[in-house]
Structures are given as structure tokens and as C-alpha cells.
N, C-alpha and C positions, 0 to 999 in steps of 0.2 A: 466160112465157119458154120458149121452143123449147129442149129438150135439144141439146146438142150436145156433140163429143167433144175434149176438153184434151189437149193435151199438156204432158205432167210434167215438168220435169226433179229427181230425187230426189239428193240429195251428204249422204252418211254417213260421220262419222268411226268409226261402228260397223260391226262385221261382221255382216251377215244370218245368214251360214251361218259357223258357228265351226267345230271338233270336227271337223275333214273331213267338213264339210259336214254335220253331223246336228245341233249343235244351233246356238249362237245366239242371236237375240234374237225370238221367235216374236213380240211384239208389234210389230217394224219388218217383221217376213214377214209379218205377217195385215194390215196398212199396205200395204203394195205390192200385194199378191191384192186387198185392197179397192177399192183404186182402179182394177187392171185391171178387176175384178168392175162397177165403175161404169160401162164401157166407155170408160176413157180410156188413151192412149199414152204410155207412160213411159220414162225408161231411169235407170240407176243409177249414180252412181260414189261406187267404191269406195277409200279405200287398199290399195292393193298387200297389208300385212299387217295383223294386228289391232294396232292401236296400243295399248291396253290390258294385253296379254300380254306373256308373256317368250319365248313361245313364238318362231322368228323364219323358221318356216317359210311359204310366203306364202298365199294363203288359198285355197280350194276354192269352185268354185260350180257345187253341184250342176246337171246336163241338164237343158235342156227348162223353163228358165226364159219367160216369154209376154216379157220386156224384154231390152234389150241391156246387158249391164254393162261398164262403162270404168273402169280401173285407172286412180289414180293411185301411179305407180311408187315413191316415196317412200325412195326408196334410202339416206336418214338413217336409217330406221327400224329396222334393225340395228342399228346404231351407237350407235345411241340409247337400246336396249333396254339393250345392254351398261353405256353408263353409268347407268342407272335402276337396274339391279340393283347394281352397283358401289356405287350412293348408297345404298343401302339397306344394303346391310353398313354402312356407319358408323355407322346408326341404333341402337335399342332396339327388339327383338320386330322387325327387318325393315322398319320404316319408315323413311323416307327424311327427312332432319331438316329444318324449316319452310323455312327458306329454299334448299337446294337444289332441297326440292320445287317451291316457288315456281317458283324459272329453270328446273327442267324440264316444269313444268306451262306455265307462256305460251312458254316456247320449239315446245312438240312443239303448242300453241294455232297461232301463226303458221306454224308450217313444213308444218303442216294444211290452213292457210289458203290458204297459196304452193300444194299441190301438189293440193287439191281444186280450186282454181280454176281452174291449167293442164287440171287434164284434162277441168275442165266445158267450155272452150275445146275442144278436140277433140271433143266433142258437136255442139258448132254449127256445126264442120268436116263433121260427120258428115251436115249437111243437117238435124238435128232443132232445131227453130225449137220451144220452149218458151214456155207461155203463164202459165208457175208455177215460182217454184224451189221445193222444199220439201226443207229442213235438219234431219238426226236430229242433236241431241244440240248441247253448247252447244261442242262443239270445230270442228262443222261450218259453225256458224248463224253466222260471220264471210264466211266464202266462199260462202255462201248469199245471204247480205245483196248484198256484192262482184257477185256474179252479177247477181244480178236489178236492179242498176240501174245494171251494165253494158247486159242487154238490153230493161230497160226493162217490166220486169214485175213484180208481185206476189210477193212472199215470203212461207213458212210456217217458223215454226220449230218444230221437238215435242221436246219434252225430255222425258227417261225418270225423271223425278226429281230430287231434289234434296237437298244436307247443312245447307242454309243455312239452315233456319227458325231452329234456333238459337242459331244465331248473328247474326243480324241486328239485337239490341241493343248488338252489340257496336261500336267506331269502327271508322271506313276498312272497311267488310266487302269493298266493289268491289277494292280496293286488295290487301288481305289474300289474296282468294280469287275474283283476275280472271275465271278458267278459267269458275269456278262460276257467277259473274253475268254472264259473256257471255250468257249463252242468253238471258237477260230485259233484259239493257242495249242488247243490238244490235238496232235498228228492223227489226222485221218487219209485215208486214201481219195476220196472224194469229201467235199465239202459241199452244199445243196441247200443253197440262202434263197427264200421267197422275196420275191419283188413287190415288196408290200408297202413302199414308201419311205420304209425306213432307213434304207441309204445303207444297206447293209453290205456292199459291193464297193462302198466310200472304205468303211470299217475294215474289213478283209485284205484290200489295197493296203493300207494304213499299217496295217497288222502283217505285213509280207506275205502273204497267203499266194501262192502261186495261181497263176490265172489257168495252168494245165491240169488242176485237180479243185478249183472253184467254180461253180455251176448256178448262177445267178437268175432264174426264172418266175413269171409270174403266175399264180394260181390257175386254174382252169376253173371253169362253170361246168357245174353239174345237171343240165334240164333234167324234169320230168322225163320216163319214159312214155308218159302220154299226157299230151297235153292236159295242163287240170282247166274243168269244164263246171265247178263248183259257183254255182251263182251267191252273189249275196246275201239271197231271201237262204241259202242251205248253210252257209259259214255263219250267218245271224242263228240256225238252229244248231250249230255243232257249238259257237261262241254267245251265249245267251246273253251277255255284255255289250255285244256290237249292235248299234244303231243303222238300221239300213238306212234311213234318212236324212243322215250326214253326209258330210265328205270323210274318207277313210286316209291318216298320214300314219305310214307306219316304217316301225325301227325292227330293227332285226340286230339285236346285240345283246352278249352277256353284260349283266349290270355292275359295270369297274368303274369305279370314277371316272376314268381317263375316256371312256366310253360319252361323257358328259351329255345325259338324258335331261338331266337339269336345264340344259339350252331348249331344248325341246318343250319342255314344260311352261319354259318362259317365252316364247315362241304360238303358244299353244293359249297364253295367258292373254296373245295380243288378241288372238282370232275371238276370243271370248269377249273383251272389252269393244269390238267392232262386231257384235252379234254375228259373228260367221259360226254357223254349222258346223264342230270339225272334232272328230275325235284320233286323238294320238292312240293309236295299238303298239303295244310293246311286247314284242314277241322275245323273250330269252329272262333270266332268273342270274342271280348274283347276289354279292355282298353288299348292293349299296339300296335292293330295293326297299328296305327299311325306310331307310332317309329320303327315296326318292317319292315313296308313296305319302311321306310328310311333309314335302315339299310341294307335291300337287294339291295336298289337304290345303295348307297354307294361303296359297295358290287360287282356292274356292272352284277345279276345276271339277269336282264331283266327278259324274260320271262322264266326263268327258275324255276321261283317263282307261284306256282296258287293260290288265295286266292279265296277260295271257300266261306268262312264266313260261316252262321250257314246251317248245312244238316241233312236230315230226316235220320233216324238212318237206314230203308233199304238202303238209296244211301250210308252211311256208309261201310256196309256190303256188298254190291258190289264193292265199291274200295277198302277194303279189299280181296276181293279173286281175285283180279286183278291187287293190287301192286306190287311192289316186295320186298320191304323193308320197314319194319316201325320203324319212329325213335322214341324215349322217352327218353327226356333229363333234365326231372326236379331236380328245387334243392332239394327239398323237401322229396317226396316220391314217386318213381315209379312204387309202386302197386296201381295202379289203374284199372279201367273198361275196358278202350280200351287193354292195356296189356293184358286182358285175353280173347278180343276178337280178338285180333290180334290172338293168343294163338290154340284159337276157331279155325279160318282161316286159320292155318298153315303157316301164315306170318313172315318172320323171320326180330331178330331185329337187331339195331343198337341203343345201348344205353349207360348210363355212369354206372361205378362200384357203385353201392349203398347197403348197409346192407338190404335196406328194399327189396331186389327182389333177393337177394343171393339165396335162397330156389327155387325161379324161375327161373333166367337167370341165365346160365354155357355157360361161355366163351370157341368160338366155339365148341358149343353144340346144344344151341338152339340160340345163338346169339353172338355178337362180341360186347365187353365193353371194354370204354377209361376210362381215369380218367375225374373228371367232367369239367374239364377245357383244357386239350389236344386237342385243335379242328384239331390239325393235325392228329391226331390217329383218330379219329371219321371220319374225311374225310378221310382217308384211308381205313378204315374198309368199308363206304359207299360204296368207291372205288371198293373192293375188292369185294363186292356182285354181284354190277350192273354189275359184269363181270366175272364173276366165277359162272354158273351154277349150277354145280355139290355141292358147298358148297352153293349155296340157296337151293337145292333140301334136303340136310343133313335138315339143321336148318330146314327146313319147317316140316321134318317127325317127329323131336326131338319137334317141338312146339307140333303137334297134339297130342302127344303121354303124354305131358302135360296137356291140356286143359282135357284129360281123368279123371282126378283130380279134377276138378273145381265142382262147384255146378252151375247146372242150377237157374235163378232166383225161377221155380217154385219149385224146392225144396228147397231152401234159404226160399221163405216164407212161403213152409209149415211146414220147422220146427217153424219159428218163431209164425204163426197164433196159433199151438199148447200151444205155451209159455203162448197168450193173451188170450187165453178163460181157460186157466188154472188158469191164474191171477184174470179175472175174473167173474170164480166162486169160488176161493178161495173167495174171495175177501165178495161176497154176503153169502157165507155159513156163514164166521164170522160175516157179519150183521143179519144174522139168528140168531144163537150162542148169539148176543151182546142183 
């Protein structure tokens, strides 16, 4: 089969570039670069603002992008914000109560649906004739579907995860949590679920999802293209917050609850009460750092707290090889990206016991695990790092020797580019065929 060059057309209900533009979703940006990287034509459309957020300013897209990105303008999206937050006051802890969620969960579904699809329309105005639609996320993969057989083409959908595994013994789950089982209810020609811990491979099974058009893989690492060589004494003058003469434990996460940075601060509260040296860096920006930054207050951790907000994925990568410890305390699932770039870096962790990182974290091995709520074990283990050399030197060589395992981004997507010019030219030989 002759290589030749696809054109893409990509419809995200997520943001690429979040943060004014610095952070995001690195695994739908190492998706785009890959597929240009495959030497194929793409362009993007976007909503207008993050749907996700409270934030309601509208999004940034960093210069000098190689595709063309089309807004859909979404002008409910305010509006809508306003009342998501609204429903959330009436809640407990800020949740929004089942059945409101509901009607604004498939309402902001369809009105997603209406205004990705108006603007994939203006793509095809635009002269770009698409030989693929491909759908981030299960908010998008309606108007993905819509698309592609308006134009008569091939769909991918890639979902970043999923809440449903456990729940799927439960009745009515479609019914209960539409939003969630769109991604894998709506007909796509391929399906492309990250192995992120979250059993979305359980879900898919469960859901009849054929195993000859579901594609079940785990994220790639991204290194540096040159090693970063940034010492301490230069990150303490680009980060004026940072203490050289502590020990460094740092996070690498948007601030979602479920992210629970809260453990970390109680963890962070142990090292203080045992005069240990140690400052938490918290590298990412979110809705809960309001609460979180009054939980450290609370806390008396002063400056032992650095709130860095959103950072360029090299300044990433150099507090990475110049931490000492990195924490990951979610409730959810702690396979994630920074895990395997911590991994990368030989940064050793401190994290809680979870099913979904079993296969990756061995307790002292490559890292030290509490139970998820023990914040005295976690600040102990903290404890135990920032001052025990010799067992950070272990875990660091036990991470490297892991990250050996991993798949770099660029061969993550050129297996996957393989999958889509497979698809389609399947895809056109049966319109040959028809």
C-alpha cells in the first residue's frame, strides 16, 4: 500500500491549550503533532471556551501552530457556566445534585453537539475536504459521528477515560450517565481508550464494543528534546518562591478535587511538625486552588507551599530532574502522564495504594505508598525521603529502569497513524467496491 497523505478533520470538546495557553491536555497535543508528524493535513475545531471550567474567559491558542483552528462560538457557554456554578451551591462539598447534573450534563452534551458541528460546516466551506473525522472526548464523538456521515467518511473517537467501570453492575447505567456512555454508544469506526487506570476496556467489554474496532493503549512520554541542564540556583531565579535549601516534592496536576492536593498538604503538615525542610511545588492552576491555598493557610504551612499555576512543559522537565520527590495522590486513577514522566526523570514517589498503578508502583521499590487517606503515613514516607539519600538514590534507579517500558509519544502515534490510514483506505476501497 502506497503511503499517502489524509486529511484530518479533529472536533474537541476539550481544550488543547488551557492556562493561557501553557497547559492543557498534553495527550490531545502529542495527538495532533503526531499526526502532523505522520505527514498528514489536519485542522481543529474548537469551542470557543473551556466547557469544563468556571473560568469564562475564552481560550488562547498559542503561534505558530502547523493546523488551522475554527472556533465554535458557543455563546451559551457563559450562561451556562453561571448556572453550573449556581447548581453547585445548592449541593454538599460543591457538587451539583444528581438530577440537575443530569439536565446539565446532556444539555451542555447536545448544545456541543449543535455548535461543533456548525463549525465543522465552515471547514468544508473553508475548501478542506476530510477523509476522517476524529472525536476527543465522549462530549464531542456525537458531532463527530453527525459529521462523518454527513460527509461520508470514517470516524475515530478517543476518550481520555472513563468513571463507569464501577458502575456498570449497576441498572439503566446509559440512562443514569448518557454523557459518560456516549463515547462508546455512538457508532465510530474506530474507538481509541487511554489506559489510564480507569478500566475503560472493562466498560467497552460491558458496552459490546467490538474488540476489531477498540484500541485500548497507554499514553506515551514526551522527553525533552535536550536534556534540561537547569540547576536549582537558575529555577530558584526563574521561580523566586523556591527555597534552594530545602528538599523539593512536587505535583504536576490541574487543581480538580479528585486530583486531591489536600493530602499532600496534610502530608506536607507532617514534615513541618517533625522540622523536616521540605517544600510542596505545585505546578498546574484549577478550580479548587482557592480552597486549596486556604487549606495550606489553615495548615500554618506559609511558605512552604509554592504555587507555581500553569508551566511550559520544559520548566516542567527541569523541576523534574531537580526535585526530590514527586507526590500523586488521586482518588481516581494514578496512571497518568506526569507518573510516567516523573518515571522518565528517575524521580522517585510518594503516593497512595491504588489498583490502577499496581503494575507500576512497588512499594519501596520505586516508591513508598500509604493508604488513600493515612496522611500520617504519607507524611512519613515524605519524611523518610527528604532524608534518607541512599533510599532516594534506590527508587530513582528502580524508576529509570521502568520508564524503559514506556512508549515514547512518537511511537504511540505511529502506531496509532498506522491504524488511520488503514481505516482509511479501507474505508475508500469499499466505496470503490460499493
Amino acid at each position: 500500500m502506497v503511503k499517502t497523505s489524509l486529511k484530518i478533520l479533529h472536533i474537541s470538546a476539550l481544550p488543547v491549550w488551557s492556562m493561557e495557553g501553557k497547559g492543557g491536555m498534553p495527550s490531545l497535543r502529542e495527538t495532533l503533532n503526531g499526526h502532523v508528524a505522520g505527514g498528514h493535513e489536519l485542522e481543529l475545531v474548537l469551542p470557543r471556551f473551556d466547557p469544563f471550567s468556571d473560568d469564562a474567559k475564552p481560550l488562547t491558542i498559542p503561534d505558530g501552530q502547523p493546523f488551522s483552528v475554527y472556533f465554535a462560538p458557543c455563546r451559551w457557554l457563559p450562561l451556562f457556566k453561571k448556572v453550573r456554578y449556581a447548581a453547585r451551591r445548592l449541593g454538599n462539598n460543591d457538587s451539583v445534585p444528581y438530577v440537575l447534573r443530569w439536565l446539565l450534563n446532556v444539555f451542555m452534551l447536545l448544545a456541543l453537539t449543535v455548535s461543533l458541528t456548525l463549525a465543522a460546516r465552515r471547514v468544508r466551506h473553508h475548501g478542506f475536504t476530510s477523509q476522517l473525522v476524529y472525536a476527543h472526548n465522549q462530549y464531542a464523538a456525537l458531532s463527530g459521528f453527525l459529521v462523518s456521515r454527513l460527509w461520508k467518511v470514517p470516524n475515530v473517537t478517543r476518550l481520555y477515560g472513563t468513571f463507569l467501570a464501577d458502575l456498570m453492575k449497576k441498572p439503566l447505567v446509559s440512562l443514569r450517565y448518557p454523557t459518560a456512555a456516549a463515547g462508546y454508544l455512538v457508532p465510530s469506526d474506530l474507538l481509541i481508550c487511554a489506559n489510564d487506570g480507569t478500566r475503560g476496556d472493562e466498560v467497552a467489554q460491558k458496552f459490546g464494543v467490538s474488540g476489531q474496532r477498540f484500541r485500548f493503549w497507554q499514553n506515551g512520554v514526551e522527553p525533552p528534546s535536550t536534556p534540561p541542564d537547569l540547576s536549582r540556583k537558575e529555577l530558584v531565579a526563574r521561580f523566586a518562591a523556591l527555597n534552594p535549601d530545602t528538599s523539593w516534592a512536587l505535583s504536576c496536576s490541574r487543581l480538580s478535587y479528585w486530583k486531591r492536593i489536600d493530602r499532600m498538604l496534610q502530608a506536607l503538615a507532617v514534615c513541618r511538625r517533625q522540622n523536616v525542610a521540605c517544600q510542596l511545588i505545585v505546578a498546574g492552576d484549577g478550580p479548587e486552588r482557592d480552597n486549596l491555598i486556604a487549606l495550606a493557610k489553615k495548615l500554618n504551612l506559609g511558605d512552604a507551599v509554592v504555587w507555581l499555576g500553569a508551566v511550559a512543559h520544559d520548566d516542567i522537565w527541569a523541576l523534574m530532574n531537580t526535585a526530590d520527590v514527586f507526590l500523586l495522590t488521586n482518588d481516581v486513577t494514578n496512571r497518568c502522564n506526569p507518573l510516567y514522566e516523573a518515571a522518565w526523570a528517575g524521580l522517585p514517589v510518594v503516593s497512595v495504594s491504588d489498583f490502577s498503578t499496581a503494575d507500576l508502583l512497588k512499594h519501596r521499590h520505586n516508591a513508598l505508598l500509604s493508604e488513600a487517606d493515612d496522611a500520617e503515613t504519607l507524611g512519613a514516607h515524605l519524611v523518610e525521603l527528604c532524608q534518607d539519600d541512599a533510599l532516594r538514590h534506590q527508587l530513582s534507579m528502580a524508576q529509570k529502569e521502568l520508564s524503559k517500558t514506556f512508549w515514547s509519544w512518537e511511537e504511540r502515534m505511529r502506531v496509532e497513524v498506522a491504524e488511520l490510514e488503514t481505516l482509511v483506505h479501507a474505508s475508500f476501497d469499499d466505496g470503490q467496491r460499493g
